[in-house]
C-alpha positions as a LaTeX table, in Angstrom:
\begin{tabular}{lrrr}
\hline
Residue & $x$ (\AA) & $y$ (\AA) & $z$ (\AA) \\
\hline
Unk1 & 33.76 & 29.74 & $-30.00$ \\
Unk2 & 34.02 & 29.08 & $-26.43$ \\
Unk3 & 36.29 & 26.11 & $-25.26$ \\
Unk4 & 34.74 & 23.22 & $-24.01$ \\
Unk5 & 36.85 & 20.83 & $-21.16$ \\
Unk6 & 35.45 & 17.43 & $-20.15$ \\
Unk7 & 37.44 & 15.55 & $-17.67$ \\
Unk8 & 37.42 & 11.92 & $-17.27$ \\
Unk9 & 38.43 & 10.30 & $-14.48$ \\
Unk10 & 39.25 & 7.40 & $-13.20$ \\
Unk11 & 41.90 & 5.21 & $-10.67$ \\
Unk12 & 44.40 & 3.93 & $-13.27$ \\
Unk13 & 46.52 & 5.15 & $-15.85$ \\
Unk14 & 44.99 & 2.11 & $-18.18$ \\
Unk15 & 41.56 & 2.32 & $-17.52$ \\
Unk16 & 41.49 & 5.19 & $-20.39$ \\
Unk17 & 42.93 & 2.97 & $-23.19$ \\
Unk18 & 40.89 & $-0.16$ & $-22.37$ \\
Unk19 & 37.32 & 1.48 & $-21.96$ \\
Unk20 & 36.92 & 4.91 & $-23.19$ \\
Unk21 & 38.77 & 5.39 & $-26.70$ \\
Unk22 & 35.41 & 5.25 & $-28.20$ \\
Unk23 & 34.05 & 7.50 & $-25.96$ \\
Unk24 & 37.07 & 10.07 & $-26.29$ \\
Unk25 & 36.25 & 10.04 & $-30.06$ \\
Unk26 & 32.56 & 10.93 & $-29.42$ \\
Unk27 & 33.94 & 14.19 & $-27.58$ \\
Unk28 & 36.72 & 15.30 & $-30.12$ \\
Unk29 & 34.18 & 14.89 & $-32.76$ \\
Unk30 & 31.91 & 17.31 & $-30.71$ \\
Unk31 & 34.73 & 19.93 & $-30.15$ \\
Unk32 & 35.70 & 19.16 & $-26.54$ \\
Unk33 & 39.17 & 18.94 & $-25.27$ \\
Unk34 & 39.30 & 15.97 & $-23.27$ \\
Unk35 & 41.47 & 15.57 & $-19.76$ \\
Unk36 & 41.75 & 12.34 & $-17.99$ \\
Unk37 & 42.95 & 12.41 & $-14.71$ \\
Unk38 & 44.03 & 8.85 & $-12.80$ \\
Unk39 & 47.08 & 7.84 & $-10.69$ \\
Unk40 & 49.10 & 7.25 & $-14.00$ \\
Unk41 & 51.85 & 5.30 & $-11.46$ \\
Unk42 & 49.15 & 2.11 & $-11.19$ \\
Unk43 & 49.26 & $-0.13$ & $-11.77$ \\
Unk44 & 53.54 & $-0.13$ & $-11.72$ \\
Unk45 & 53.77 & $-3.01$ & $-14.46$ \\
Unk46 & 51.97 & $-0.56$ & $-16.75$ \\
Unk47 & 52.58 & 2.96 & $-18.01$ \\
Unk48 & 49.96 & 4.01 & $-20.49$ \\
Unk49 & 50.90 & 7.51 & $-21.03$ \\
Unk50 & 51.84 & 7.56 & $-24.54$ \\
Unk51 & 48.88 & 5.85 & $-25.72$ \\
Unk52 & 46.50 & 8.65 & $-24.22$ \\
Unk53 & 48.50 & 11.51 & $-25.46$ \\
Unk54 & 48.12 & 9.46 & $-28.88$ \\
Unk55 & 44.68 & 9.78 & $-28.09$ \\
Unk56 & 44.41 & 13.48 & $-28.37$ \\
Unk57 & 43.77 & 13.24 & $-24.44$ \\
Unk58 & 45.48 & 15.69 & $-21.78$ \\
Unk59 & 46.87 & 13.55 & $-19.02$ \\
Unk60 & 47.16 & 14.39 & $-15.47$ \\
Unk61 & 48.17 & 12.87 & $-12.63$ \\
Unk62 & 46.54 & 12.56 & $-9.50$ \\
Unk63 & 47.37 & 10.98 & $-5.82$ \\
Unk64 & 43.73 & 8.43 & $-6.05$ \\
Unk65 & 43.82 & 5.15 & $-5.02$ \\
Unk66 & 41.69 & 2.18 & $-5.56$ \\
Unk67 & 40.63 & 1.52 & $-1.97$ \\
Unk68 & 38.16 & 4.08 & $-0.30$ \\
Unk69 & 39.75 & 3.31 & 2.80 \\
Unk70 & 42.75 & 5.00 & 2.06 \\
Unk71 & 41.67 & 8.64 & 3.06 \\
Unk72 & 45.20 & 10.45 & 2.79 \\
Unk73 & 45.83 & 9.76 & $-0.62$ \\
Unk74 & 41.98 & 10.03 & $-1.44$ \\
Unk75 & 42.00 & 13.36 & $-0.10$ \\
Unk76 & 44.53 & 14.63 & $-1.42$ \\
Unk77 & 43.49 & 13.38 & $-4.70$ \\
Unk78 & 40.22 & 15.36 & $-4.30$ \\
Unk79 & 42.62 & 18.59 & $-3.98$ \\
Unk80 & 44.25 & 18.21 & $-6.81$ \\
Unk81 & 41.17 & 17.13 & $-8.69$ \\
Unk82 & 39.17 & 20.64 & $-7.61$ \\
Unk83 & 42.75 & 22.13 & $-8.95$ \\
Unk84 & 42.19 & 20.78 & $-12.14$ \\
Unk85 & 38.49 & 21.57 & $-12.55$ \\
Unk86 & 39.20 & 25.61 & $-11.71$ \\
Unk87 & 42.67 & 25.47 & $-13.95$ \\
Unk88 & 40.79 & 24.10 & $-17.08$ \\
Unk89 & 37.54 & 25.49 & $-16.30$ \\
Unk90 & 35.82 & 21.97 & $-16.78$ \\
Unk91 & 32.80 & 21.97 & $-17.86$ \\
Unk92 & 31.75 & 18.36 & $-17.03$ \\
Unk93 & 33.27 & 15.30 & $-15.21$ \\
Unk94 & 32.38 & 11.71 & $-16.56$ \\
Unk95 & 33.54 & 9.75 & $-13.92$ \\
Unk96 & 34.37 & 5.79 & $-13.14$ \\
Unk97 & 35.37 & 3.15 & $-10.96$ \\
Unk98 & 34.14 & 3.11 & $-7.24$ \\
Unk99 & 36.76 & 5.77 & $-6.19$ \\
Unk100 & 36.91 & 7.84 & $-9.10$ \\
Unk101 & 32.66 & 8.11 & $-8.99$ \\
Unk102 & 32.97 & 9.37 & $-4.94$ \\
Unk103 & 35.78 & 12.10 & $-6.08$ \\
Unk104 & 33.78 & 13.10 & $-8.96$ \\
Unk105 & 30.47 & 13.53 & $-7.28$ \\
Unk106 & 31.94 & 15.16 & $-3.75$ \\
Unk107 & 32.98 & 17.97 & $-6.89$ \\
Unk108 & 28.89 & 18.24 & $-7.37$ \\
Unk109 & 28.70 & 20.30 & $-4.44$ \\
Unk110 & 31.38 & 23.70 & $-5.94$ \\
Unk111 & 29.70 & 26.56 & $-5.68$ \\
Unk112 & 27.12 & 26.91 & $-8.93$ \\
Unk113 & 29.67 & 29.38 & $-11.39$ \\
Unk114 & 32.23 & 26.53 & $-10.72$ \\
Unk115 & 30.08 & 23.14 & $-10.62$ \\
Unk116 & 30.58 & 20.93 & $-13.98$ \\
Unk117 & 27.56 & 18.32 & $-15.36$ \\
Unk118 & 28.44 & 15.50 & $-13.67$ \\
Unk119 & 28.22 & 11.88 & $-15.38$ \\
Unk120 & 28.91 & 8.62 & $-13.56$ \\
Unk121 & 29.41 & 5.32 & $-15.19$ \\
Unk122 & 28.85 & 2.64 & $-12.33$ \\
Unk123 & 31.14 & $-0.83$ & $-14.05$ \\
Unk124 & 29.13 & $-2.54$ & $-11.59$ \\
Unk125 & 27.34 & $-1.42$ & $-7.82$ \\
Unk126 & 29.57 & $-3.44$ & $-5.49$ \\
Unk127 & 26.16 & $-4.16$ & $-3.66$ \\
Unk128 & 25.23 & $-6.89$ & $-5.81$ \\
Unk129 & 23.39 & $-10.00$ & $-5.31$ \\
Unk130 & 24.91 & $-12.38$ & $-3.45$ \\
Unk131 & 27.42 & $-9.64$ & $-2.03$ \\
Unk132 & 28.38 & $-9.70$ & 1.06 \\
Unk133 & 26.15 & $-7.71$ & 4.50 \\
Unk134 & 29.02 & $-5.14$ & 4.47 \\
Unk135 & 28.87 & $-4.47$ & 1.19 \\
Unk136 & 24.88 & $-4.03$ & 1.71 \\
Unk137 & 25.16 & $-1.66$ & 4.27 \\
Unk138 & 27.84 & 0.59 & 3.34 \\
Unk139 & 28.05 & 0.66 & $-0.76$ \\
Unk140 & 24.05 & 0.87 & $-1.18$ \\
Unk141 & 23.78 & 4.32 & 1.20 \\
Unk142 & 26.64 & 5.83 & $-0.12$ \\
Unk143 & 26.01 & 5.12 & $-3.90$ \\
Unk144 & 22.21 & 6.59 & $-3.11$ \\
Unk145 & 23.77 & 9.96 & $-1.24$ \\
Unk146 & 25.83 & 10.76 & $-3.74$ \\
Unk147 & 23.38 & 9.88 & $-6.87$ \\
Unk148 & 22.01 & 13.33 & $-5.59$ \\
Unk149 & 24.70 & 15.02 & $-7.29$ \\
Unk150 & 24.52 & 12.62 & $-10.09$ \\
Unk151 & 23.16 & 14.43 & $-13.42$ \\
Unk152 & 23.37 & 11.21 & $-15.77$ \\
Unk153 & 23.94 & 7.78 & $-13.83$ \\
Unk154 & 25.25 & 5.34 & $-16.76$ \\
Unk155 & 24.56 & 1.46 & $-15.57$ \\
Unk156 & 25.89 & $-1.80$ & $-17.80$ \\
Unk157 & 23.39 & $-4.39$ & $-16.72$ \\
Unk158 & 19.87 & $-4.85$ & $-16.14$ \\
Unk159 & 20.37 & $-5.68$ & $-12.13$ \\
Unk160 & 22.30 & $-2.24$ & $-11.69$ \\
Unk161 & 19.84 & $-0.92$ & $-13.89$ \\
Unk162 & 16.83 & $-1.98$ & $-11.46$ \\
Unk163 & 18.74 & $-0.78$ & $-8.36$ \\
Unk164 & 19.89 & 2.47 & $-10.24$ \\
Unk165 & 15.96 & 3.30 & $-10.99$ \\
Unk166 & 15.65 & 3.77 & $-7.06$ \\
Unk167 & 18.04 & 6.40 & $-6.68$ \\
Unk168 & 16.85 & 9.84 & $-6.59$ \\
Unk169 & 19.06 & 11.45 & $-9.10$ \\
Unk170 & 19.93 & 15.84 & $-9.10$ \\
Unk171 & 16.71 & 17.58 & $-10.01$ \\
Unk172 & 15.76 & 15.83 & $-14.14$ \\
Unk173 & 19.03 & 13.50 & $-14.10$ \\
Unk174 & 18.48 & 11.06 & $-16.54$ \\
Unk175 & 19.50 & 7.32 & $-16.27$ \\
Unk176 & 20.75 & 4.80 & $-18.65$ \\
Unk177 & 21.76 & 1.54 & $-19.25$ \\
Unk178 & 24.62 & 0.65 & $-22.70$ \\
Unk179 & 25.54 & $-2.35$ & $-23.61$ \\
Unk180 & 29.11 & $-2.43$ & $-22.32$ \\
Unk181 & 32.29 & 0.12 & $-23.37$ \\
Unk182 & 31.50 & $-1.50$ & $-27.25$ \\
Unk183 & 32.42 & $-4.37$ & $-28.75$ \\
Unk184 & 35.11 & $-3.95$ & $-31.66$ \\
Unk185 & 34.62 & $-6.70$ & $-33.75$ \\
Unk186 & 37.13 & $-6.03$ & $-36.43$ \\
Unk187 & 39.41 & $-6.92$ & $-34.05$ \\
Unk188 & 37.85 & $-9.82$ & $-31.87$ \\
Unk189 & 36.44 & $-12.10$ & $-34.33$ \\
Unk190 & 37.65 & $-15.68$ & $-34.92$ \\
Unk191 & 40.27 & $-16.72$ & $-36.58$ \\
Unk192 & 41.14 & $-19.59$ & $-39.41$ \\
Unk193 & 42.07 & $-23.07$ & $-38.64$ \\
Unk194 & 45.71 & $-22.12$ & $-39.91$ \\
Unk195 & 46.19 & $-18.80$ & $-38.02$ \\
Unk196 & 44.94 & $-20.86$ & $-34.76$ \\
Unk197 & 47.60 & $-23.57$ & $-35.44$ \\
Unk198 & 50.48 & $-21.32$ & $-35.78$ \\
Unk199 & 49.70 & $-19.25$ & $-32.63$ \\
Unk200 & 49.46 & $-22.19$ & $-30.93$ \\
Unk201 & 52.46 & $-23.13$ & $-31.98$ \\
Unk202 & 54.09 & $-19.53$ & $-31.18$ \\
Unk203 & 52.98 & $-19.78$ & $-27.57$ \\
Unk204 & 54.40 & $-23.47$ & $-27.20$ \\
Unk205 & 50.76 & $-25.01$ & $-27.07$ \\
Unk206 & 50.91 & $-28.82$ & $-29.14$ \\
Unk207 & 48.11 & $-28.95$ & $-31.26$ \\
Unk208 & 46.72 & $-32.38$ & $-29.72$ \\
Unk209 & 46.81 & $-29.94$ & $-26.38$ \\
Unk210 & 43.47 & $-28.99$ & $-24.72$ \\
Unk211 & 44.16 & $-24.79$ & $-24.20$ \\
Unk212 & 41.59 & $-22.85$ & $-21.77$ \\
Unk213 & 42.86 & $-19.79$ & $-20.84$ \\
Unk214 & 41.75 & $-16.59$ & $-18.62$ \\
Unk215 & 42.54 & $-12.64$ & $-19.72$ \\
Unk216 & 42.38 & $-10.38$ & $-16.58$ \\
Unk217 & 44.32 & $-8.62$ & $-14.51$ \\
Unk218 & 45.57 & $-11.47$ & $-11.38$ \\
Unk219 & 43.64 & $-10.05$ & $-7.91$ \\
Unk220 & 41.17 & $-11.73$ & $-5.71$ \\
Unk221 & 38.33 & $-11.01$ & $-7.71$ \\
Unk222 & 39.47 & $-12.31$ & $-10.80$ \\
Unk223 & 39.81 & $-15.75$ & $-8.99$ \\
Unk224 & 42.16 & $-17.70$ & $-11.56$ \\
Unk225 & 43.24 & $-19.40$ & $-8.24$ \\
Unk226 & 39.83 & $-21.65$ & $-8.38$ \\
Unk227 & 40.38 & $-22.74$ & $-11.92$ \\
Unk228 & 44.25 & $-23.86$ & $-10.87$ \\
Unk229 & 42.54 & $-25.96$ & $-7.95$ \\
Unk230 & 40.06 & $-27.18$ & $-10.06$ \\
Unk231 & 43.42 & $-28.71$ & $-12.57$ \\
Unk232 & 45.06 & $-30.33$ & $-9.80$ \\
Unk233 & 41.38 & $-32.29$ & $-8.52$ \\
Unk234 & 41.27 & $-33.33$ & $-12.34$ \\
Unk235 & 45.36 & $-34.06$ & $-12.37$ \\
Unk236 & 44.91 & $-35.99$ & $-9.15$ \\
Unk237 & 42.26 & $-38.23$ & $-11.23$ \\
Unk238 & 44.43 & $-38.60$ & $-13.57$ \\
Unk239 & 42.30 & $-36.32$ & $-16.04$ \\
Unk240 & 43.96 & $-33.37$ & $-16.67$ \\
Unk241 & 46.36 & $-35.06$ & $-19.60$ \\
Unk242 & 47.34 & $-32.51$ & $-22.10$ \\
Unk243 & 45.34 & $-29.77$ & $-20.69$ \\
Unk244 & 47.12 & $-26.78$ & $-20.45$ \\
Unk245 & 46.01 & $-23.26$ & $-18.84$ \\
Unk246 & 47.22 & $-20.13$ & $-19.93$ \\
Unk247 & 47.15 & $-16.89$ & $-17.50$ \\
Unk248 & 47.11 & $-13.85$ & $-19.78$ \\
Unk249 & 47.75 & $-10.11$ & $-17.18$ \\
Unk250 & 49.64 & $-9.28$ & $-14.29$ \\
Unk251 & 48.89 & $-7.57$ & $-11.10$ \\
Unk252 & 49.94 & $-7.60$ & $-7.23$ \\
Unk253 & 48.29 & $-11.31$ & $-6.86$ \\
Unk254 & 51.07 & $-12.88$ & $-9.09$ \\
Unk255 & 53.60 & $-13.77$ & $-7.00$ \\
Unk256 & 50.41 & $-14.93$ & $-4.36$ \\
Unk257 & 49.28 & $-17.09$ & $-7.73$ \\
Unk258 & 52.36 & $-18.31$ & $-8.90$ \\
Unk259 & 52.98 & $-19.82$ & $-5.66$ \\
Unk260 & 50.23 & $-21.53$ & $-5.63$ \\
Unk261 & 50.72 & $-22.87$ & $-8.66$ \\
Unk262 & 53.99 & $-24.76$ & $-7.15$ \\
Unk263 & 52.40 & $-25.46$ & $-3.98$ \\
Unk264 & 50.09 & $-27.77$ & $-6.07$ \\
Unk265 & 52.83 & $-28.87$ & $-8.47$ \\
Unk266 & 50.71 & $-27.35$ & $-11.58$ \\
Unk267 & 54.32 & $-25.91$ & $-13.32$ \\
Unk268 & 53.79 & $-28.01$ & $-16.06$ \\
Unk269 & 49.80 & $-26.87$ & $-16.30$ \\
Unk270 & 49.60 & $-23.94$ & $-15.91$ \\
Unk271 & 51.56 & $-21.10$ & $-17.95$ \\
Unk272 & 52.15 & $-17.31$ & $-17.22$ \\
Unk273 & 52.11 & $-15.02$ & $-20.16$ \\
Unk274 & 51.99 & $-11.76$ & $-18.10$ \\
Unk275 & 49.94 & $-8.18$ & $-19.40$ \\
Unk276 & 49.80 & $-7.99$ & $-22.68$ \\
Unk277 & 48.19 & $-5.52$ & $-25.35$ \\
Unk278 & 47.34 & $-7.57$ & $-27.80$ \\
Unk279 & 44.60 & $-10.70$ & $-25.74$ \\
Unk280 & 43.13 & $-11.41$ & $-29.29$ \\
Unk281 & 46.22 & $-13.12$ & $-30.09$ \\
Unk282 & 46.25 & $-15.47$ & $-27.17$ \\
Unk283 & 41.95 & $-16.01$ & $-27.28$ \\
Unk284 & 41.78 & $-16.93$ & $-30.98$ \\
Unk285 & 44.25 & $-19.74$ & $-30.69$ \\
Unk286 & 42.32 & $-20.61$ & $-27.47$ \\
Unk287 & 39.53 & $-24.27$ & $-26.92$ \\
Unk288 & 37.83 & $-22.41$ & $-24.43$ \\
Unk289 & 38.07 & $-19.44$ & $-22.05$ \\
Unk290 & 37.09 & $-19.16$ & $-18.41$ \\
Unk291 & 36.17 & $-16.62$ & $-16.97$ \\
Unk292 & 35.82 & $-17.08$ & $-12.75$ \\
Unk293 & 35.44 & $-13.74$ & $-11.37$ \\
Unk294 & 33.43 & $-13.63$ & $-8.05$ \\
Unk295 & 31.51 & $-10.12$ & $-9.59$ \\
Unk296 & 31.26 & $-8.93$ & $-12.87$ \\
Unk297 & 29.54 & $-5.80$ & $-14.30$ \\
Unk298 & 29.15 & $-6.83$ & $-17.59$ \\
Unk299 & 32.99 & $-8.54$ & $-18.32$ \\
Unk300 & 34.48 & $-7.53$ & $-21.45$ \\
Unk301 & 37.10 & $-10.40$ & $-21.53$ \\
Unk302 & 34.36 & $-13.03$ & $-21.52$ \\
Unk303 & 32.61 & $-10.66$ & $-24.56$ \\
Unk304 & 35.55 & $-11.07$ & $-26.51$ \\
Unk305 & 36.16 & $-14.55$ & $-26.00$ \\
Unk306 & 32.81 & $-15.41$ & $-27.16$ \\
Unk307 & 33.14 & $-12.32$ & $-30.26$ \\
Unk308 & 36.03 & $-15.14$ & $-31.20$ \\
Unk309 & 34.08 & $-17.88$ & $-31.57$ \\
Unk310 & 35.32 & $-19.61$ & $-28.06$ \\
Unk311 & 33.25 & $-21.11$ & $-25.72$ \\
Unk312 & 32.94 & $-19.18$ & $-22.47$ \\
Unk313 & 33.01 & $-20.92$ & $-19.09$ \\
Unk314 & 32.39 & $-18.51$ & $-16.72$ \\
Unk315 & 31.19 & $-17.67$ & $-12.98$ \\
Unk316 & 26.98 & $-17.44$ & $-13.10$ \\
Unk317 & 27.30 & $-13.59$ & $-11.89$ \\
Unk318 & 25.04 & $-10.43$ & $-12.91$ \\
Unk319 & 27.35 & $-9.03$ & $-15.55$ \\
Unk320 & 27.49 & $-12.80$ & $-17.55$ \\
Unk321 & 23.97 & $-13.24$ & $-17.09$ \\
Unk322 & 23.77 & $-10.63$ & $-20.14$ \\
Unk323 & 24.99 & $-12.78$ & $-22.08$ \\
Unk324 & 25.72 & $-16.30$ & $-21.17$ \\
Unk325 & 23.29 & $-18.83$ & $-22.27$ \\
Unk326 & 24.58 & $-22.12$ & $-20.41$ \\
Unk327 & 25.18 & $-25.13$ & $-22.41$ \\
Unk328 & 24.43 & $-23.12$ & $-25.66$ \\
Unk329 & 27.46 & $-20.46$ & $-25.87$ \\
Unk330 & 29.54 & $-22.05$ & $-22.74$ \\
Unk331 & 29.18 & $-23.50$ & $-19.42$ \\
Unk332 & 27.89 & $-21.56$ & $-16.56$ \\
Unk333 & 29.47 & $-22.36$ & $-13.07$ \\
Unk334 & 29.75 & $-21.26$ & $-9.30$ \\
Unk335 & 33.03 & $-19.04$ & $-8.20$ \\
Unk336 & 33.54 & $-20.87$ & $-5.35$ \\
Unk337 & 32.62 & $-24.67$ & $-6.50$ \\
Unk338 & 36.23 & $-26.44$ & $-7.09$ \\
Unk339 & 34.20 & $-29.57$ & $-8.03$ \\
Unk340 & 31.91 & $-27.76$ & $-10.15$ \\
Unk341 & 34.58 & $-25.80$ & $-12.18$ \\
Unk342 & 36.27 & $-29.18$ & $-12.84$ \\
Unk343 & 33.05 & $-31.10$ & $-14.12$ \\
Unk344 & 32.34 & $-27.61$ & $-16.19$ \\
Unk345 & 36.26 & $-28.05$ & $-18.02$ \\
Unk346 & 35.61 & $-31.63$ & $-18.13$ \\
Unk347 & 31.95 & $-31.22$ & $-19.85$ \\
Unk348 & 33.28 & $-28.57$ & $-22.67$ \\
Unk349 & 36.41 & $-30.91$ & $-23.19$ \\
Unk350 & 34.30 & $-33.93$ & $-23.85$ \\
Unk351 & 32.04 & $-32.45$ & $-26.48$ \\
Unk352 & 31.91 & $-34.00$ & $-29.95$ \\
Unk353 & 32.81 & $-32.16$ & $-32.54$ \\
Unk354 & 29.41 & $-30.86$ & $-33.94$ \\
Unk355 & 28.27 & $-29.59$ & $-30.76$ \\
Unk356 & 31.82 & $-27.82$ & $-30.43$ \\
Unk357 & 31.30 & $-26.27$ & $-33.77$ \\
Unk358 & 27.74 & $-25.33$ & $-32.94$ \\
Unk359 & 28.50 & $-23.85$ & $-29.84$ \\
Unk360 & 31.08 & $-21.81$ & $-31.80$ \\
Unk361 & 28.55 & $-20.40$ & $-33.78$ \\
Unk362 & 26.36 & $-19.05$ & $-31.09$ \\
Unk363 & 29.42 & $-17.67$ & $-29.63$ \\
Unk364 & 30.01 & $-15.52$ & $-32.38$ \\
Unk365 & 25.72 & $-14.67$ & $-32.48$ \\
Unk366 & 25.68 & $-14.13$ & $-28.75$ \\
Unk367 & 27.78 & $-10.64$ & $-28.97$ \\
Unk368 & 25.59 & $-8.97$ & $-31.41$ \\
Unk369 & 23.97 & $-6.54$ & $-29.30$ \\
Unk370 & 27.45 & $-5.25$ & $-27.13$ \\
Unk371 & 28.66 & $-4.22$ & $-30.70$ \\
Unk372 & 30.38 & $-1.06$ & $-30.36$ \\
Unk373 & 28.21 & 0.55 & $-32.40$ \\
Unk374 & 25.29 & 0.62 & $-30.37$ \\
Unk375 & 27.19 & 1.37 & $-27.41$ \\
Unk376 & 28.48 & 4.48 & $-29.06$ \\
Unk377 & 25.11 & 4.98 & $-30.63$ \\
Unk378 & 23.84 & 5.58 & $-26.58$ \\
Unk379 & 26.88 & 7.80 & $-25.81$ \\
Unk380 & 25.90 & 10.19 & $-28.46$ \\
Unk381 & 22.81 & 10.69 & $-27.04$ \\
Unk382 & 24.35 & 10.43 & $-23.49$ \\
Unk383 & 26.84 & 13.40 & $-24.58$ \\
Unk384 & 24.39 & 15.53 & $-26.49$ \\
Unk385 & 22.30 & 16.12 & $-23.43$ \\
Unk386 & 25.34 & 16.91 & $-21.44$ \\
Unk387 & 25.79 & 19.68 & $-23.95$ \\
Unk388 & 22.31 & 20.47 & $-23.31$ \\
Unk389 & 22.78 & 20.74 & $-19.46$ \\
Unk390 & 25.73 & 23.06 & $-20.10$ \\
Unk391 & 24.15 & 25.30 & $-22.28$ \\
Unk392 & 21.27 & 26.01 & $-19.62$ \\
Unk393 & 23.66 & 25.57 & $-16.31$ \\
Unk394 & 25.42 & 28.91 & $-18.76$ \\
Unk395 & 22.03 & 30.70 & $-19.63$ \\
Unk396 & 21.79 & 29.61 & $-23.30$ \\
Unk397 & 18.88 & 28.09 & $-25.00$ \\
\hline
\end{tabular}
């Protein structure tokens, strides 16, 4: 039986761990030995290595970066990444993030004996609406050039799904839309009254305390800054009285954040609990989560908040427009409103208890469809005509 290599590829040495275990069982199941190739030294805080080599997953390391601006190490990256393909003879490349979807496509054009099936999974175009003219003009051309050597374009919401259908994809690619990386709900699913008062208690939140908290990793996009802003306008009117934010990751806007944080004299508000692997711990024991990112493709973290029975306040974006029904599961706001992100913690604090418990509920209703079993359900019949493609690019029936 001939050997069959997939590589998957991406920026960071996480990115395997958090999105694609499901996916990397799909392939074992269907004989493949899977690579992943990422710069496994980002981001520093974090080295996943062990956890991909538990996965049955070959790791390699490659000189990518995040910014497409940053041609030395990007092209050297795309050395090394043509190295790999002829080494391991890969048959197909299922490639993510913006960077990691350019590398993997420029590899469409190898001569034919050499060329693997190429797969892209777009997290979300950065050429969304309400983006910026830039992004408009350079992200939209590019992304439609290179969906030319694009056999199966993979798209997570029904915006990038519209935009997506306009692309002209290599000769019969094939395009679909899942409903996220999959939900696992036997992990994110809410917890008792007692379990919630003793992690509370474990992560020095008083039980009379009002707890929202965010899970992401702390950049620009991410924009926990708006929601400490927001605490000091409510502090300031004297409202903010036993509220207490949590700040779940870590990334190279911490230090930026945590100054801030002084700078507005929040200390007391506003806690740091750095990256952690286990977010389900911190989100059960949580009143609400908020979720501010300026773009979203879809936005796992705000998925499992609501898989946990928590009300979801979160940035009216295209990714939580899957799933966000405002006043109903959460509170819809915009990224860049101080005033309105203050009213929104303001309006979920101040429910009574029945509508709290309510809202709970549809929380908990809302995730049904981004279970990960219809996500996985879609990758089998994503992968299975990948095998198809590489049986007839290799002359088989």
């Amino acid at each position: 039986m001939t050997e069959k290599n997939i590589l998957i590829l991406a920026t960071t040495n996480e990115f395997l761990g958090k999105f694609e275990q499901q996916n990397v069982r799909i392939l074992r199941q269907k004989g493949f030995t899977v690579h992943y190739a990422a710069n496994m030294n980002e981001p520093s805080y974090l080295h996943d290595i062990e956890r991909i080599k538990k996965l049955g997953v070959q790791a390699h390391h490659i000189e990518i970066a995040r910014s497409p601006y940053m041609f030395q190490y990007n092209t050297k990256a795309f050395r090394q990444l043509l190295h790999l393909i002829r080494k391991y003879r890969i048959d197909a490349i299922h490639c993510h993030t913006p960077v990691g979807g350019l590398l993997g496509r420029l590899a469409g054009w190898l001569p034919k004996k050499e060329r693997p099936i190429i797969l892209y999974t777009a997290h979300g175009f950065h050429f969304y609406k309400g983006a910026p003219l830039f992004n408009h003009l350079f992200y939209y051309p590019v992304e439609r050039f290179l969906a030319h050597n694009t056999d199966i374009l993979i798209v997570i919401n029904e915006e990038d799904y519209r935009n997506a259908k306009r692309f002209r994809l290599k000769k019969g690619g094939s395009l679909y839309k899942i409903p996220g990386e999959g939900l696992d709900l036997s992990v994110f699913h809410p917890v008792s009254d007692e379990e919630k008062r003793e992690k509370r208690k474990n992560l020095g939140i008083l039980e009379e305390d009002f707890f929202i908290l965010s899970v992401g990793e702390l950049n620009a996009n991410k924009n926990q800054k708006v929601v400490v802003e927001a605490l000091s306008i409510l502090k300031k009117r004297k409202r903010a009285q036993s509220i207490r934010y949590g700040i779940v990751g870590d990334g190279f806007f911490r230090e930026k954040l945590q100054d801030f944080v002084e700078k507005k004299g929040m200390e007391k508000e506003v806690i740091f609990y750095g990256y952690c692997s286990n977010p389900w711990d911190y989100i059960g024991c949580a009143d609400a989560v908020i979720f501010p990112s300026k773009r979203e493709g879809l936005g796992m973290a705000g998925l499992e908040a609501l898989a946990m029975g928590v009300p979801l306040l979160a940035s009216d974006n295209r990714g939580t427009r899957e799933y966000m029904e405002h006043g109903k599961n959460g509170f819809l706001f915009q990224y860049n409103d101080v005033k309105e992100v203050a009213k929104t913690i303001e309006n979920i604090r101040n429910l009574d208890e029945k509508t709290k418990r309510e809202m709970r509920q549809e929380c908990v209703l809302s995730v049904k469809p981004f279970e990960n079993v219809y996500a996985g359900a879609v990758m089998q019949r994503i992968y299975t005509e990948m095998e198809r493609r590489m049986e007839r690019r290799n002359g088989k029936k």
